[in-house]
C-alpha positions, 0 to 999 in steps of 0.5 A, a space after each residue: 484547497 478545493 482543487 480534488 485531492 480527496 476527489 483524486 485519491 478516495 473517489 466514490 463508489 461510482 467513480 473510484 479513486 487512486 487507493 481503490 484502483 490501487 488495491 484492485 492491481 494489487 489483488 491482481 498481481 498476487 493471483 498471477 503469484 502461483 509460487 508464491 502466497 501474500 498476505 494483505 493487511 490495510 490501515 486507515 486513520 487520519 492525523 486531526 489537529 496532530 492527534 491520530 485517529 482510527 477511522 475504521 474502528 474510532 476510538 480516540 487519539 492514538 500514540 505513536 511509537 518507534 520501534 527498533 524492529 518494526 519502525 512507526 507504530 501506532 498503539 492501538 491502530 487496527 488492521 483489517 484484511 479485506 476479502 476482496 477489492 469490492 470489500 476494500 471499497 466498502 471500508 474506504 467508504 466507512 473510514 471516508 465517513 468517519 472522517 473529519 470535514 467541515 464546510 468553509 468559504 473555499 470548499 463545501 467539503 473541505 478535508 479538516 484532516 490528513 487522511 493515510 491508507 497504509 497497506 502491509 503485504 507479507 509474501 513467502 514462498 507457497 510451499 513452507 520449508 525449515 526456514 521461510 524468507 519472508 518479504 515485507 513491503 508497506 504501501 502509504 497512501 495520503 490525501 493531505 489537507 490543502 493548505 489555507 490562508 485565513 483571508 480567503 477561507 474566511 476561517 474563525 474560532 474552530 476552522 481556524 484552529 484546523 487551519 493553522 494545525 494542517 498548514 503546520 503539518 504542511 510546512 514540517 513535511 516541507 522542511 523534511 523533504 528539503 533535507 532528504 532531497 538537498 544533496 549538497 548539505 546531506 544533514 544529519 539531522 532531519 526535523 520528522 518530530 516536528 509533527 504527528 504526519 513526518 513521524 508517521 511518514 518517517 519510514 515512507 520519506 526517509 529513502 527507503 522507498 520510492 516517493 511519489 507526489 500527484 500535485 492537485 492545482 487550481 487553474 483560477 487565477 486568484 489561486 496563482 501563488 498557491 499553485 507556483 508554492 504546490 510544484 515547487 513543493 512538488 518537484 522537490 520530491 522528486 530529489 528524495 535521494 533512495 537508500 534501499 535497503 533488504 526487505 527480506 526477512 528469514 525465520 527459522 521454523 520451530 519444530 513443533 511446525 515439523 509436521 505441517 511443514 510435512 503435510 503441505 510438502 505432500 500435498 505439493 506432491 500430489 498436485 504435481 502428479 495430478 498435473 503430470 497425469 493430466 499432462 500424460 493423457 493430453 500428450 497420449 490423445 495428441 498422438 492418437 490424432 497424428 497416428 490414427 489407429 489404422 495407421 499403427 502397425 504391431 510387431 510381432 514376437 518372431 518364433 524361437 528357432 529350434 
């Protein structure tokens, strides 16, 4: 704890971290999709003594469920779709302040919770036709809590409580990712309910994605086992196996979207012929200054023989 986490991946307003600069990339390279049109849909809670909250719109401990189609779902949870990168900061924001922290021997802002930014993208293609492809795609963003010992912390009654519950949640995400990166017992059963933030990350972890861990350490040496115990813990994720899976999803239109299919296929061809005569003209001034007018010979119709 106390080594930047947080710091690393919410930043502030003058110093944004990894989520914010994340979303702007993101933004980005959707503009650059001219043939393709995304749909960008954000989460934000935090996992607080194993129970889930809503840190854009707080209103108490959430379920989680799993769907058979959808996978991990959050009863309740909201989503949101920013406008832009600069109203995605200003929500980071909010969530940042409803989110649990508390001061303790060890950091005057210590994270008291495990914060996710989940980000859901839908991509299809501009033009809709009878049957759309849809691809799917969700981002997890995490800024775990540190782990504690109650000696250094100097934690009693609640900050002790919170202690014990984020080093639980720790050790479970540990003994997940020791089963999906040992390769050589490949178990079939992989421990995700021993806790709110495994069940969560369930389809994060699992393999069908690519994982990536930043390892905040301390550099004092009275913090020497915990930073041995973080790239130890850090470098078996590394191992996390992929097991990739179609992300596509394709859905029949219905019939009733018949003639909005119609009306964007015609005003796909309108804007085609707009650019074609904008093309035409350009090419005929290109031509126009090779060949000056002086320089363009007519020929004339001979005259019919009688």
């Amino acid at each position: 704890t106390g080594a930047g986490k947080t710091h690393t991946m919410l930043g502030d307003e003058r110093d944004p971290g990894i989520m914010y600069l994340t979303m702007i990339e993101l933004y980005r390279r959707m503009e650059e999709q001219e043939e393709k049109r995304c749909e960008v849909l954000i989460s934000y809670l935090e996992v607080y003594n194993e129970q889930i909250q809503d840190l854009l719109e707080p209103q108490g401990p959430l379920a989680i469920r799993e769907d058979p189609q959808k996978g991990v779902v959050i009863q309740g949870l909201s989503f949101h779709q920013p406008d832009s990168a600069e109203h995605l900061l200003q929500m980071l924001a909010r969530g940042n302040r409803n989110r649990t922290q508390h001061p303790t021997d060890a950091n005057a802002t210590s994270s008291r919770s495990h914060a996710v930014f989940q980000i859901h993208v839908k991509q299809r293609d501009r033009v809709s036709g009878l049957s759309q492809d849809f691809r799917v795609a969700k981002m997890s963003l995490i800024d775990l809590a540190g782990s504690e010992r109650a000696s250094s912390t100097n934690a009693r009654g609640e900050r002790l409580r919170e202690g014990s519950n984020i080093n639980r949640s720790l050790l479970a995400l540990i003994n997940v990712i020791n089963a999906l990166a040992d390769a050589k017992s490949r178990k079939s059963h992989i421990p995700y309910r021993d806790s709110k933030l495994t069940r969560l990350l369930k389809d994060s972890i699992g393999g069908n994605c690519r994982t990536v861990m930043i390892a905040a350490v301390n550099p004092s040496s009275r913090s020497y086992d915990d930073t041995y115990n973080t790239l130890r813990y850090a470098n078996r994720a590394k191992r996390i196996k992929l097991s990739l899976k179609s992300n596509v999803v394709s859905v029949e239109c219905h019939t009733s979207n018949y003639a909005a299919v119609c009306a964007e296929l015609k005003a796909e061809v309108m804007e085609l012929r707009e650019k074609l005569k904008m093309y035409e003209s350009s090419q005929g001034l290109a031509d126009l200054k090779r060949d000056p007018p002086a320089a363009i010979c007519f020929r004339l119709k001979e005259p019919l023989q009688e």
